[in-house]
NUDRENLUM-920526 format. One record per atom (N, C-alpha, C): residue number from 1; atom name; x, y, z. Coordinates in Angstrom, 1 decimal. Layout:
N
+-------+------+--------+--------+--------+
| fivex | zaro |     xx |     yy |     zz |
+-------+------+--------+--------+--------+
|   NUM |   CA |      X |      Y |      Z |
...
+-------+------+--------+--------+--------+
***
This chain:
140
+-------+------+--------+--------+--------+
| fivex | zaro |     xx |     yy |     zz |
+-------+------+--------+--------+--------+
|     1 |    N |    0.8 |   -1.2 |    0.0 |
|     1 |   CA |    0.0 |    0.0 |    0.0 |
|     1 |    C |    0.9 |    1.2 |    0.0 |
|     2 |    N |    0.6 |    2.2 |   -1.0 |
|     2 |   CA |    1.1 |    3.6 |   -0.8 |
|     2 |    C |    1.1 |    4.1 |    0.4 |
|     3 |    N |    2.3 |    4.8 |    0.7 |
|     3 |   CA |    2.3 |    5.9 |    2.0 |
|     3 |    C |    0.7 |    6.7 |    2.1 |
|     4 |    N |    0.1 |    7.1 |    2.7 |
|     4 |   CA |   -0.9 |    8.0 |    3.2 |
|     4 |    C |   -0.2 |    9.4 |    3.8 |
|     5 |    N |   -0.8 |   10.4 |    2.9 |
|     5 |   CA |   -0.2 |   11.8 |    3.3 |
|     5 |    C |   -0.8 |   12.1 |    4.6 |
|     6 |    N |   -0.1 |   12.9 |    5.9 |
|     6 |   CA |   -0.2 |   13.5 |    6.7 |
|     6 |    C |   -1.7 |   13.8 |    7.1 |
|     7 |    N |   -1.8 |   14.9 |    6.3 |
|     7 |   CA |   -2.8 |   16.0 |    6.2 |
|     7 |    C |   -4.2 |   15.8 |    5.3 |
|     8 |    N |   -3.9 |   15.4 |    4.0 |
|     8 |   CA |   -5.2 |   15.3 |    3.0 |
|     8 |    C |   -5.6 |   13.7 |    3.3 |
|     9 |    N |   -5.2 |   12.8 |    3.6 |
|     9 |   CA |   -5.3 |   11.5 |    4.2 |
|     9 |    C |   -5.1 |   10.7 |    2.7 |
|    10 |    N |   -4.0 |   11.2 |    1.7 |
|    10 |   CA |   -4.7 |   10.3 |    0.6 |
|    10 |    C |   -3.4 |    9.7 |   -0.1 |
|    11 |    N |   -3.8 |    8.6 |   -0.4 |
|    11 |   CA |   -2.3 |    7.7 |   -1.2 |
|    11 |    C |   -2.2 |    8.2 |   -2.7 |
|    12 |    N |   -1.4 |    7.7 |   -3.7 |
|    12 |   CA |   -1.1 |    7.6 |   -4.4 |
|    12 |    C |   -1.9 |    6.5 |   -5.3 |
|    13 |    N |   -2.1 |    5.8 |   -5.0 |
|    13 |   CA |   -3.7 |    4.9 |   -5.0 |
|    13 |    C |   -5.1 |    5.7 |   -5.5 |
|    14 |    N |   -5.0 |    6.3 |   -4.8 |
|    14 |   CA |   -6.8 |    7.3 |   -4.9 |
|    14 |    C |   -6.1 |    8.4 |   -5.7 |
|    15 |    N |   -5.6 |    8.6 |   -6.3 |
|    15 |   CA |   -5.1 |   10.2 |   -6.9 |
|    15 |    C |   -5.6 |   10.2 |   -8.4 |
|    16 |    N |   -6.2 |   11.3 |   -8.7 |
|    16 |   CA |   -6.2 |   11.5 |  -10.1 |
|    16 |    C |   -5.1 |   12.8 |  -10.6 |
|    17 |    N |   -4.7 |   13.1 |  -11.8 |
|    17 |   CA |   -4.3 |   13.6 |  -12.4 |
|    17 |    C |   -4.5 |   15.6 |  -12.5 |
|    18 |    N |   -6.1 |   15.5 |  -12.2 |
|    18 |   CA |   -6.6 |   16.9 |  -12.7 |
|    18 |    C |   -7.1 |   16.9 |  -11.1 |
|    19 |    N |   -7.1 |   18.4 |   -9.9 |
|    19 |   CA |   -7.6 |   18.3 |   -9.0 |
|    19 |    C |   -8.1 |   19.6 |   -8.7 |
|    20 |    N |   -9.8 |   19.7 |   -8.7 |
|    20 |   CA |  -10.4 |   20.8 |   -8.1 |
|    20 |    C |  -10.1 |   21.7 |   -6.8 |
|    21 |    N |   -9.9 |   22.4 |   -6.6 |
|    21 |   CA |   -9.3 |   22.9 |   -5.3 |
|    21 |    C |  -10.3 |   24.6 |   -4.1 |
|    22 |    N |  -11.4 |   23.8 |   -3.9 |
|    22 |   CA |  -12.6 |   24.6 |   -3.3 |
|    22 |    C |  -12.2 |   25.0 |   -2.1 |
|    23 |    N |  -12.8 |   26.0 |   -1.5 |
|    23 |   CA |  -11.9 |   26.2 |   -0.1 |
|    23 |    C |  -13.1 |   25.3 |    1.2 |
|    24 |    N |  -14.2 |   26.2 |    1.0 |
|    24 |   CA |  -15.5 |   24.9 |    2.3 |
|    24 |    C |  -15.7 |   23.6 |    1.4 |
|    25 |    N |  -15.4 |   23.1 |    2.7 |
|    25 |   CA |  -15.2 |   21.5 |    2.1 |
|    25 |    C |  -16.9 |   20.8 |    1.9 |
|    26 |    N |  -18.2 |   21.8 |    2.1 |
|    26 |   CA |  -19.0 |   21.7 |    1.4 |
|    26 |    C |  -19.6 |   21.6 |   -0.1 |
|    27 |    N |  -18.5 |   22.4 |   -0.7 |
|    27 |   CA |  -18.5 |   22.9 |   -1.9 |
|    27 |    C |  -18.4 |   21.5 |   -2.5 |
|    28 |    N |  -18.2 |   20.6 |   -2.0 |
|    28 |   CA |  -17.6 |   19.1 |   -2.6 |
|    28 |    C |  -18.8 |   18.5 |   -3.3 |
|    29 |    N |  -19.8 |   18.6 |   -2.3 |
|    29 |   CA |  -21.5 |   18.6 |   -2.7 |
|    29 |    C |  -22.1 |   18.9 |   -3.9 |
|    30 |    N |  -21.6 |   20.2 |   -4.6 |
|    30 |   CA |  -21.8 |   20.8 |   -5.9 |
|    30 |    C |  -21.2 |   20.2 |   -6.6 |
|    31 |    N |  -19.9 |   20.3 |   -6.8 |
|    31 |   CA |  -18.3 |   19.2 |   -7.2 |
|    31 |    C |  -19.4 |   18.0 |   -7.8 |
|    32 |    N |  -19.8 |   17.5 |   -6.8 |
|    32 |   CA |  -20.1 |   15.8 |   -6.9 |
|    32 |    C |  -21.4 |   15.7 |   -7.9 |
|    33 |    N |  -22.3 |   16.6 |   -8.2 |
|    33 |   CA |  -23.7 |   17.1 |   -9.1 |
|    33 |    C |  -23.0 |   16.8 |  -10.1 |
|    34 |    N |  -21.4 |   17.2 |  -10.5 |
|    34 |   CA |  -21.0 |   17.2 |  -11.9 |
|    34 |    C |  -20.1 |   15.8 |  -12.3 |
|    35 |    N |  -20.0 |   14.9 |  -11.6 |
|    35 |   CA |  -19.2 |   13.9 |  -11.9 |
|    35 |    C |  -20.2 |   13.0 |  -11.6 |
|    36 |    N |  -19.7 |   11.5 |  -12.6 |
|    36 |   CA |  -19.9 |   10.4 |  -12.4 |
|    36 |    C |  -19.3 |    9.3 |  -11.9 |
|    37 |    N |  -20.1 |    8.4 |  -11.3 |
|    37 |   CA |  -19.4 |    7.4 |  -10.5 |
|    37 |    C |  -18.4 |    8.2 |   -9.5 |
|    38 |    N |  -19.4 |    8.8 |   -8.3 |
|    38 |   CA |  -18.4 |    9.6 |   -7.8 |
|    38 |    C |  -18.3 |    8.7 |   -6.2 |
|    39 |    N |  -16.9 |    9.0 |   -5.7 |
|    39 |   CA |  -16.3 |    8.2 |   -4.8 |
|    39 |    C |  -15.8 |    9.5 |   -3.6 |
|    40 |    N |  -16.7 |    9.6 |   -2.6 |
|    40 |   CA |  -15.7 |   10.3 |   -0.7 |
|    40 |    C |  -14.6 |    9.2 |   -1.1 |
|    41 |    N |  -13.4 |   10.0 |   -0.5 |
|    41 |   CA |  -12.2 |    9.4 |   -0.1 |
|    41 |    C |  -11.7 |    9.5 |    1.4 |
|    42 |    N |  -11.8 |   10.8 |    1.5 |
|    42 |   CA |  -11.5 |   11.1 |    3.4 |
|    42 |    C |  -11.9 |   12.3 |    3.5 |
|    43 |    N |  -11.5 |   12.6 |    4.9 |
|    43 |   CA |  -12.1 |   13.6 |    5.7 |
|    43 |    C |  -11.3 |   14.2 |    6.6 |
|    44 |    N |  -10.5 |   14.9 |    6.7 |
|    44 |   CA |   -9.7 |   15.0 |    7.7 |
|    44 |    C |   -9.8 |   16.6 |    7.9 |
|    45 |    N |  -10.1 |   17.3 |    8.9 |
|    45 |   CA |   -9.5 |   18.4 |    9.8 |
|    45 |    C |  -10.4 |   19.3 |    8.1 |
|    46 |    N |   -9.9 |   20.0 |    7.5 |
|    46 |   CA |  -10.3 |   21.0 |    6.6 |
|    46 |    C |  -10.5 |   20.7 |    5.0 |
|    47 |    N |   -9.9 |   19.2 |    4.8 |
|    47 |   CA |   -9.4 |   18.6 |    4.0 |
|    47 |    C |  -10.1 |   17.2 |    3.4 |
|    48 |    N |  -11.9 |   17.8 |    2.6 |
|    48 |   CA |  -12.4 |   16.6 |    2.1 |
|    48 |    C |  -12.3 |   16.5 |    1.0 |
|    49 |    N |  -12.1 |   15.2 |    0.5 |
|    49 |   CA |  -12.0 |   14.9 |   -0.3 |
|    49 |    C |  -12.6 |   14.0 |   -1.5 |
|    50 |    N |  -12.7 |   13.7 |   -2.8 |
|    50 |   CA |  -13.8 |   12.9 |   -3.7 |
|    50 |    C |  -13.1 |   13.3 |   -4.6 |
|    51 |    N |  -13.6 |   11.6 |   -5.5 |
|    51 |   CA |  -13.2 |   11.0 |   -7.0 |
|    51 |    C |  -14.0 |   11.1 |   -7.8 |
|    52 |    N |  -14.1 |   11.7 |   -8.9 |
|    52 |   CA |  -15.5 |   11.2 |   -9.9 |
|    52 |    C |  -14.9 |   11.1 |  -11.6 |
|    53 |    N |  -15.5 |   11.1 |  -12.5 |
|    53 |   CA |  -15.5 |   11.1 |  -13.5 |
|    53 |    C |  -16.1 |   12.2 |  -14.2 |
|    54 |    N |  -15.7 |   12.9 |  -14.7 |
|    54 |   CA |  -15.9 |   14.1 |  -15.8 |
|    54 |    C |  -15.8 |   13.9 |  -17.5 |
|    55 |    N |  -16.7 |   13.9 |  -18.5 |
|    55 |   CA |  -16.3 |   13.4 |  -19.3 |
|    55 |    C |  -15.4 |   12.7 |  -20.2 |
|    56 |    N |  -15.5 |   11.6 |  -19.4 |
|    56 |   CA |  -14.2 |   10.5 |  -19.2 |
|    56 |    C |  -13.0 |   10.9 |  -18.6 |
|    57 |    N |  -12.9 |   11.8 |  -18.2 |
|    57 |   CA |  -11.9 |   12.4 |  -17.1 |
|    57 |    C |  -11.8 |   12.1 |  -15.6 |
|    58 |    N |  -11.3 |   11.2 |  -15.2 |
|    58 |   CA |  -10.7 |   11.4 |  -13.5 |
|    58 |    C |  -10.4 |   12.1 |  -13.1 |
|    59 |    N |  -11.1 |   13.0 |  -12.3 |
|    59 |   CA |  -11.0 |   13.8 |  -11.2 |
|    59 |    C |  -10.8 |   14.1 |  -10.1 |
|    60 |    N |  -10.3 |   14.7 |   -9.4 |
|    60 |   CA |  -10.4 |   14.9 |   -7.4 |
|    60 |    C |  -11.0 |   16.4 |   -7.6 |
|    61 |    N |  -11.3 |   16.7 |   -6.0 |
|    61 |   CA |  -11.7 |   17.6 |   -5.5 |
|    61 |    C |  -11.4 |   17.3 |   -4.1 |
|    62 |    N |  -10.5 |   18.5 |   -3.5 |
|    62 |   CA |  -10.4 |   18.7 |   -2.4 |
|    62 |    C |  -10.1 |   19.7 |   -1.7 |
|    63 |    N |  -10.8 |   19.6 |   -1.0 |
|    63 |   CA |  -11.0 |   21.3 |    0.4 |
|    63 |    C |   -9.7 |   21.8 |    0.8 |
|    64 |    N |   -9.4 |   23.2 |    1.0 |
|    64 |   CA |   -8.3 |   24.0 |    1.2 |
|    64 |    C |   -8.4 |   24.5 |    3.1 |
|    65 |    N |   -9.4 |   25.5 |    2.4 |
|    65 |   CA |   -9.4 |   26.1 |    3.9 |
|    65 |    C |   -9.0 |   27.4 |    4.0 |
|    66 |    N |   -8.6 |   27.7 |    2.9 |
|    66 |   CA |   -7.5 |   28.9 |    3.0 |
|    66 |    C |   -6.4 |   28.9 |    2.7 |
|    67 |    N |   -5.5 |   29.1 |    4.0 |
|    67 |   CA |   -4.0 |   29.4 |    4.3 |
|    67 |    C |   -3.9 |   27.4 |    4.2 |
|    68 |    N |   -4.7 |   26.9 |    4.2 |
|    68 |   CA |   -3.9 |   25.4 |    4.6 |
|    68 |    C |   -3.7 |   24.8 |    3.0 |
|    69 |    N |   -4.1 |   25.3 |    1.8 |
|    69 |   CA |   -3.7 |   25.1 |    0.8 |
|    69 |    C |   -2.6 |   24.8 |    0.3 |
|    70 |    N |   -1.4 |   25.1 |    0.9 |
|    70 |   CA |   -0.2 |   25.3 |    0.8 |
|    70 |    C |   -0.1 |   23.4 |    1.3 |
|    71 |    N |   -0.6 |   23.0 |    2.1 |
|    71 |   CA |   -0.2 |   21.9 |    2.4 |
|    71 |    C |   -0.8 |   20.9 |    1.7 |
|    72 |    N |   -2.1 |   21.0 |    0.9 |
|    72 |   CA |   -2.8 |   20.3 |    0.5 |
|    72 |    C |   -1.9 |   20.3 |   -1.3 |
|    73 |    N |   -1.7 |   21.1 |   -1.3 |
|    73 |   CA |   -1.0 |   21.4 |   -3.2 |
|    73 |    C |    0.1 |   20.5 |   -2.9 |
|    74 |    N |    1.0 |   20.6 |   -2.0 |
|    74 |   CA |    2.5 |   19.8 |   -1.6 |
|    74 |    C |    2.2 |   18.3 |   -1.8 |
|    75 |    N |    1.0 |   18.1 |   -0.5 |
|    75 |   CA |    0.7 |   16.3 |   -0.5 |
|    75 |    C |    0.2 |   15.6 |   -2.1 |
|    76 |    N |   -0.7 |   16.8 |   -2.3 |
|    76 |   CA |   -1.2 |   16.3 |   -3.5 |
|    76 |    C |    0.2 |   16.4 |   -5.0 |
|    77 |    N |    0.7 |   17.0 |   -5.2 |
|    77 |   CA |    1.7 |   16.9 |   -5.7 |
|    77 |    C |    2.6 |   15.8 |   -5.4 |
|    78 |    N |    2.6 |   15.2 |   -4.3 |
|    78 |   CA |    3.7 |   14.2 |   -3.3 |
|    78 |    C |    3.0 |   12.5 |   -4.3 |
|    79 |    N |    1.6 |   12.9 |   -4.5 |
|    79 |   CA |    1.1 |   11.3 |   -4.7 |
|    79 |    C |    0.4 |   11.8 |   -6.3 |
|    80 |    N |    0.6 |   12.1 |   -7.1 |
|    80 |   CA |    1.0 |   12.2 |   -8.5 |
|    80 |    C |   -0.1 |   13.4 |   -8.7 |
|    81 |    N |   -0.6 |   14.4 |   -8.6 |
|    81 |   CA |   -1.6 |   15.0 |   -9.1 |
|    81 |    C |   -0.7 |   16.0 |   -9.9 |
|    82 |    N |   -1.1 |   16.6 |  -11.1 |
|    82 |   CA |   -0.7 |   17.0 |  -12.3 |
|    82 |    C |   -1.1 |   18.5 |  -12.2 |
|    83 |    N |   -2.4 |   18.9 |  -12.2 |
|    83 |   CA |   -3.0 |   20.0 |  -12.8 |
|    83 |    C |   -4.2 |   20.2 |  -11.5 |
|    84 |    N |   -3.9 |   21.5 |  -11.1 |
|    84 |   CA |   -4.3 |   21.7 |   -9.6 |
|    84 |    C |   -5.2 |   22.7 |  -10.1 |
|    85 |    N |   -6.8 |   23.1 |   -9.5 |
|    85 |   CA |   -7.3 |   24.8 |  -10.3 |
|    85 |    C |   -8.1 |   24.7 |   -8.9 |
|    86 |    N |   -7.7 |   26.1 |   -8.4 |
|    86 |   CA |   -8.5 |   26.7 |   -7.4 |
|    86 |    C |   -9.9 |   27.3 |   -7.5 |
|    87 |    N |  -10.7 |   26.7 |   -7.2 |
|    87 |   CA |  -12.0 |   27.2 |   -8.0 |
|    87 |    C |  -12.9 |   27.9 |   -6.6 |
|    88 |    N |  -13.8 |   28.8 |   -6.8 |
|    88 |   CA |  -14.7 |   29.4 |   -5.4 |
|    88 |    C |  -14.5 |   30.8 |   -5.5 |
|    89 |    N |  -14.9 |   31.3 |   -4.7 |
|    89 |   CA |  -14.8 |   32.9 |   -4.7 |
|    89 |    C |  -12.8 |   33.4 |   -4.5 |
|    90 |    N |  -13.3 |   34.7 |   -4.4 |
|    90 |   CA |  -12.0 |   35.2 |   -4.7 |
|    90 |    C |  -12.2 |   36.8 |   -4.0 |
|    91 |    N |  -11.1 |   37.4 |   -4.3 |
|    91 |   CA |  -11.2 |   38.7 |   -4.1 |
|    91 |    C |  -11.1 |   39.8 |   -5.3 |
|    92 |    N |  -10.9 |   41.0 |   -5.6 |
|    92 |   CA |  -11.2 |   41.5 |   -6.9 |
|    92 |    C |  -10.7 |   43.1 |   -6.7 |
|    93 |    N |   -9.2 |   43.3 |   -7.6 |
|    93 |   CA |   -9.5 |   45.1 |   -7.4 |
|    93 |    C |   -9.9 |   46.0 |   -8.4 |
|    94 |    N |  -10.8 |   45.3 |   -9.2 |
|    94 |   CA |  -11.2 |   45.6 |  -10.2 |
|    94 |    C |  -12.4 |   46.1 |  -10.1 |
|    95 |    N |  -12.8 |   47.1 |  -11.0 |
|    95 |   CA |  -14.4 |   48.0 |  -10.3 |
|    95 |    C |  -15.2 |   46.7 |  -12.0 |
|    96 |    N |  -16.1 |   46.4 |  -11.5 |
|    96 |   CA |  -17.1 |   45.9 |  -12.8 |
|    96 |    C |  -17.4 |   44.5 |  -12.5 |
|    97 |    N |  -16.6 |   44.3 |  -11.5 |
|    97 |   CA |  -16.6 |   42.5 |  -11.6 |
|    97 |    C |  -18.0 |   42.4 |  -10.2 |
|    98 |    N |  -18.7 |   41.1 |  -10.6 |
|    98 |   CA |  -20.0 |   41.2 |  -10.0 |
|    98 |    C |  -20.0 |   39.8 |   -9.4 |
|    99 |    N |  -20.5 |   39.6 |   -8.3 |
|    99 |   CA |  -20.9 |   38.5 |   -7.5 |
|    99 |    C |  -21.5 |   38.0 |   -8.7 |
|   100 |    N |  -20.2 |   36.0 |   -8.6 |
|   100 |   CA |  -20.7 |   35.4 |   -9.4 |
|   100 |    C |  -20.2 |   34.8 |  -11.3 |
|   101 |    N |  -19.6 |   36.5 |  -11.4 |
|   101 |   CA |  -18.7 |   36.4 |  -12.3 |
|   101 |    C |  -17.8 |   35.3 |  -12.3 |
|   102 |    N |  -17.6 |   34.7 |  -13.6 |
|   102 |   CA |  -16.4 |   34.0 |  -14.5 |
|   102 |    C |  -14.8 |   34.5 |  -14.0 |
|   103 |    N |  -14.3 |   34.2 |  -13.3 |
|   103 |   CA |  -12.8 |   35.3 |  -13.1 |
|   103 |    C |  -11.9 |   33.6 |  -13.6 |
|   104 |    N |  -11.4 |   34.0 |  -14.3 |
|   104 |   CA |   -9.6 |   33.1 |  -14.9 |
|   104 |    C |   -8.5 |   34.1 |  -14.6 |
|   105 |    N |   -7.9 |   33.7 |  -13.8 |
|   105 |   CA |   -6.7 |   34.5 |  -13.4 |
|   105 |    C |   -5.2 |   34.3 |  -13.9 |
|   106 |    N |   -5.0 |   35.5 |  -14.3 |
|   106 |   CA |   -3.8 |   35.0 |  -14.9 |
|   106 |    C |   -2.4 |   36.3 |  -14.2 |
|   107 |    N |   -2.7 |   36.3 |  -13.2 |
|   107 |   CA |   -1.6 |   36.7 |  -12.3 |
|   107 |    C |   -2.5 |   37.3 |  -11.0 |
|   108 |    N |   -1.8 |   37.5 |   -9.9 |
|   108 |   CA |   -2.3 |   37.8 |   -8.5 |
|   108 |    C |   -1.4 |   38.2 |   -7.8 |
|   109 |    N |   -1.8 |   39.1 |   -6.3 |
|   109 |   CA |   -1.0 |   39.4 |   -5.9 |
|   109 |    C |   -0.4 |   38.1 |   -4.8 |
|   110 |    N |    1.1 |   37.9 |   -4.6 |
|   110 |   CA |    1.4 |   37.2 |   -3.8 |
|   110 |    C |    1.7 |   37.8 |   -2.2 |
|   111 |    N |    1.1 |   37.9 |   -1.6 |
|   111 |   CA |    1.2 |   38.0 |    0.2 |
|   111 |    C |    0.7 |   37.3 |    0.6 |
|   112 |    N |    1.2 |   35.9 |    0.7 |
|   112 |   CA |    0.9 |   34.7 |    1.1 |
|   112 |    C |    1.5 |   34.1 |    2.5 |
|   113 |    N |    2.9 |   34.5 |    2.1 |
|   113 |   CA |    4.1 |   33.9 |    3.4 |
|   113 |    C |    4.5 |   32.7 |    2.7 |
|   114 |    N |    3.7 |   31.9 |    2.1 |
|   114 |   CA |    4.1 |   30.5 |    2.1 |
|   114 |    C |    4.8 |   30.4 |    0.5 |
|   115 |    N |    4.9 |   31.6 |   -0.2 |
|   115 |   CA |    5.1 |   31.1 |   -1.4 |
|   115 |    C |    6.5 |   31.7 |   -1.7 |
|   116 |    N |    7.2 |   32.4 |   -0.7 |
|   116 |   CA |    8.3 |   32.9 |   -0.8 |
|   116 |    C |    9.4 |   31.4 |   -0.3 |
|   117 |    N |    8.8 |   30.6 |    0.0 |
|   117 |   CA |    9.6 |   29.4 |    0.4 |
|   117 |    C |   10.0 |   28.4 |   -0.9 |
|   118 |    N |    9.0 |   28.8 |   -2.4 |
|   118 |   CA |    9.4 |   28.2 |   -3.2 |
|   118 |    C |   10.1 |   29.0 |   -4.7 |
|   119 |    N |    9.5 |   30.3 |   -4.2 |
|   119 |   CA |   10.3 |   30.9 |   -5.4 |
|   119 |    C |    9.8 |   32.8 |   -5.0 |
|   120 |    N |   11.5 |   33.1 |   -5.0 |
|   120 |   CA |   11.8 |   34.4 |   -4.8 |
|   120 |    C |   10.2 |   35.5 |   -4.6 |
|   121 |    N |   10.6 |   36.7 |   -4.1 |
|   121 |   CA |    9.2 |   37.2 |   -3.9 |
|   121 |    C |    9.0 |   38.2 |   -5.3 |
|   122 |    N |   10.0 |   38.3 |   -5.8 |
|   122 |   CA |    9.8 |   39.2 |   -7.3 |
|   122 |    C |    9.4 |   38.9 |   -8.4 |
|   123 |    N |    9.0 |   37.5 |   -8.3 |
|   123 |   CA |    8.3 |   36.8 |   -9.0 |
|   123 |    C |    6.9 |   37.1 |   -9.2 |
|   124 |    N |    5.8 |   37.5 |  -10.2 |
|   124 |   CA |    4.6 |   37.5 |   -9.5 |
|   124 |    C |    4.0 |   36.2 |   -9.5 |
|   125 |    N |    2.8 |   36.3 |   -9.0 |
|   125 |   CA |    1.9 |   34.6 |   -9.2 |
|   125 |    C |    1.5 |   34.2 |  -10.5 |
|   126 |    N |    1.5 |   33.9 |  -11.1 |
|   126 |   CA |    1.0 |   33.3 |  -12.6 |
|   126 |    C |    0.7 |   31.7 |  -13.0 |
|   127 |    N |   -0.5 |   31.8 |  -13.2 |
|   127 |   CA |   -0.7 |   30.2 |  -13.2 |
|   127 |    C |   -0.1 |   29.2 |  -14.9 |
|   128 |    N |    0.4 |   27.9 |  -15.0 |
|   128 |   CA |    0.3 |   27.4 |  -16.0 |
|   128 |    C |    0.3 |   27.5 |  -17.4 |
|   129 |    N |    0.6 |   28.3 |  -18.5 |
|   129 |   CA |    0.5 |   29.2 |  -19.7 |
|   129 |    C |   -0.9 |   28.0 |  -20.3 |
|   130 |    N |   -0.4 |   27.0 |  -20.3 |
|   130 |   CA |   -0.9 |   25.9 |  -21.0 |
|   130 |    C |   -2.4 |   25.7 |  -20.1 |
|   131 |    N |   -2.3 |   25.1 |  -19.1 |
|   131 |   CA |   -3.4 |   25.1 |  -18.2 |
|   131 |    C |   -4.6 |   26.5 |  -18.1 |
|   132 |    N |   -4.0 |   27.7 |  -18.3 |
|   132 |   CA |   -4.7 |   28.7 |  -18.0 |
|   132 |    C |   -5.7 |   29.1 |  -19.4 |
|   133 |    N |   -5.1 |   28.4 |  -20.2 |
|   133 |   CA |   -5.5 |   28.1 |  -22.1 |
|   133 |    C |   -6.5 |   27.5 |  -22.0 |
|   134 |    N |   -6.2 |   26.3 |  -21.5 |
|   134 |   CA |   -7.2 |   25.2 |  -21.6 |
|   134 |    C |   -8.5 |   25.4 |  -21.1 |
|   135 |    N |   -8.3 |   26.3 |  -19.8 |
|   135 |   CA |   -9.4 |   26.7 |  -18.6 |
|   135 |    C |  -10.2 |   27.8 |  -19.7 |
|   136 |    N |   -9.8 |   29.0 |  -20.4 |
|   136 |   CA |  -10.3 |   29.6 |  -21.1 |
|   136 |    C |  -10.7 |   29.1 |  -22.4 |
|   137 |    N |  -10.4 |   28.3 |  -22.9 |
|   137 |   CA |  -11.4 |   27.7 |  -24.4 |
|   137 |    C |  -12.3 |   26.5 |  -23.8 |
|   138 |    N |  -12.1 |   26.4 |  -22.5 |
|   138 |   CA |  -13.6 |   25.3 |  -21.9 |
|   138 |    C |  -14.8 |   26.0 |  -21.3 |
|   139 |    N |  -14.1 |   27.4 |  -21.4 |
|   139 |   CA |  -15.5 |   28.3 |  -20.6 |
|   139 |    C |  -16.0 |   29.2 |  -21.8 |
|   140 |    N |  -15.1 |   29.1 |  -22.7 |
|   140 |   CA |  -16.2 |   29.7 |  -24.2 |
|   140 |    C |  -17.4 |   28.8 |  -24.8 |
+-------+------+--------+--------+--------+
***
């Protein structure tokens, strides 16, 4: 049997590839309306978790919490997950944008604390070139 991570309770076993990333681990409930053959995995502290199927796609979904994201990206990276998207509300310094809106982010501000541990602070945030492509020709 695979190691079992710490924190998200999950092996290398239960992992898919592509992973939802909601912060209330309620939100998993919605998550699950859209997949088939969907499977709970665990439950731990801030961090639930589920398997489903998306048009023939294996998927996860699993709860952040916030600030505890940082741990859940690490484990889940540790037991093979590929392509991580933070999905849920957000914050916005933009005047126009309306409870509810579509937002694809393609840079953010970093004052995190946790992300200067992986790469310098002059860096800005920017997600995946390829990934942030893909997310935008699936929502046209």
């Amino acid at each position: 049997m695979d190691e079992i991570m710490p924190h998200i309770r999950l092996s290398k076993e239960q992992a898919a590839p592509h992973v939802l990333l909601p912060g209330d681990p309620q939100r998993l409930d919605r998550i699950a309306e859209c997949l088939e053959d969907v499977k709970e995995l665990a439950y731990n502290r801030e961090y639930r978790s589920l398997r489903g199927v998306y048009k023939g796609v294996s998927v996860m979904a699993v709860s952040t919490g916030g600030a505890s994201t940082t741990i859940a990206v690490e484990e889940l990276a540790r037991i093979g997950a590929k392509a991580m998207i933070r999905i849920g509300s957000c914050g916005a310094l933009q005047k126009g944008i309306r409870l509810g809106d579509l937002i694809l982010v393609n840079g953010a501000v970093r004052d995190d604390g946790a992300s200067v541990t992986y790469v310098d602070s002059i860096y800005p945030a920017i997600p995946d070139t390829e990934l942030l492509v893909a997310c935008m020709e699936s929502a046209e």
